[in-house]
C-alpha positions, -999 to +999 in steps of 0.1 A: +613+221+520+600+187+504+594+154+518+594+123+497+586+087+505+594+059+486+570+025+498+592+006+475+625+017+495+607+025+530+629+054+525+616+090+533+634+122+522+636+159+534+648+183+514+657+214+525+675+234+498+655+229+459+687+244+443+706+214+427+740+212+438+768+186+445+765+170+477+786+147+497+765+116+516+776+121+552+764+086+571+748+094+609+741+060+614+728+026+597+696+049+595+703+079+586+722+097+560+728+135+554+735+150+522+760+181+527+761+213+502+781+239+490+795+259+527+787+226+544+750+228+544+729+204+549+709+197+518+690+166+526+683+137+553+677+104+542+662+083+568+661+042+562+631+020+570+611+050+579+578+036+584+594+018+612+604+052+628+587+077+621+547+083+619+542+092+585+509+104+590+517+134+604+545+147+579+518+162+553+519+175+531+537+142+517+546+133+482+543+094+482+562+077+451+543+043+448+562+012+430+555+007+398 
């Protein structure tokens, strides 16, 4: 699993499966999207204004991608 954060975006990402694939974006809510896989998997979550949500802190290791 990886977990990405983009300060630009506020947008954090999980992803569970590293094998690239087609996905379909699957909306949960204004906040949340999944990304579904091959057999219906789920791939990835997406999850808007995550700072806001979530305490980032605790979600280490974290791979930050800072605004350029």
């Amino acid at each position: 699993m990886q977990i990405l954060y983009d300060d630009r975006q506020d947008l954090l990402y999980l992803r569970l499966e590293e094998r690239p694939q087609e996905v379909i974006n699957r909306r949960l809510n204004d906040d949340v999207v999944l990304d579904i896989g091959e057999d219906d998997r789920i791939v990835g979550i997406e999850i808007l204004d995550a700072s806001q949500r979530l305490n980032l802190s605790e979600l280490l290791p974290i791979q930050y991608r800072q605004a350029s």
